[in-house]
N, C-alpha and C positions, 0 to 999 in steps of 0.2 A: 284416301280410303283409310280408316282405320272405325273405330267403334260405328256403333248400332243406334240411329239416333232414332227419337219419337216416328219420327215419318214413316221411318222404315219398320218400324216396328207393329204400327199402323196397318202401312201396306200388307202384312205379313200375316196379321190378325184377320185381315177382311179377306184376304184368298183363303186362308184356314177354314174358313165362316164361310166362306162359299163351296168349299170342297166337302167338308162335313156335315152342314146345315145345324142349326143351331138343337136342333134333340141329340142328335148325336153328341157333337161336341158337352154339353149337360151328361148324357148317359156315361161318359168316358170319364168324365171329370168325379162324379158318381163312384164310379168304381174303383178310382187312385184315391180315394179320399177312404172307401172300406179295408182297400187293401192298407194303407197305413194306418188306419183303424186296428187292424188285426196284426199291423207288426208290431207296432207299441202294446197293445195287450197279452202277445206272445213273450216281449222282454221283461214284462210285469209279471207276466207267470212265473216266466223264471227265476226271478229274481226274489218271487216269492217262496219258490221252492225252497223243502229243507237240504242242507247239504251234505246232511251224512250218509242220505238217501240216493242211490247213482243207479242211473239207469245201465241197463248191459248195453256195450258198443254193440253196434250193429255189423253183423258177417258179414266180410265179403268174400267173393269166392273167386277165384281164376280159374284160368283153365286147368283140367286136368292132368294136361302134360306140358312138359314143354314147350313154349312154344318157337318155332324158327321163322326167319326168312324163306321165303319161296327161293324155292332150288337147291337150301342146304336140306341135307337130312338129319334127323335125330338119330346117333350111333347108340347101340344097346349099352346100357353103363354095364361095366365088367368089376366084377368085387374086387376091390383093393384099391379101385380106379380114381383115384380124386380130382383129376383132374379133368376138366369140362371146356369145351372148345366151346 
């Protein structure tokens, strides 16, 4: 047992072919061919871009407070307090 030879490679194609039927298999193949379509013209954009030009990072946000493990609680911070369990 080691590598993948024709035969088997074969076998593998004609159950694929028989599970998907051959428009599908086409429609699938279709759409990995636009998608990397649109990822090489995504890199081109970019690359075309000028570069003194920078878009703003994008926010993100957390939660508002704290947050804990279930079961601890969050103790009120007390002024002068700096230290945080």
């Amino acid at each position: 047992m080691g590598s993948i030879g024709p035969l088997q490679i074969l076998i593998i194609a004609v159950v694929i072919l028989v599970l998907f039927g051959r428009g599908r298999i086409s429609e699938m193949m279709g759409d990995f061919g636009k998608g990397v379509k649109s990822f090489r013209k995504g890199l081109a954009d970019e690359e075309e871009a000028p570069h003194g030009r920078q878009r703003e990072p994008a926010r993100i946000e957390g939660p508002a407070h704290e947050a804990k493990p279930v079961g601890e609680t969050v103790e009120a911070a007390k002024p002068g307090d700096t230290h945080r369990s």
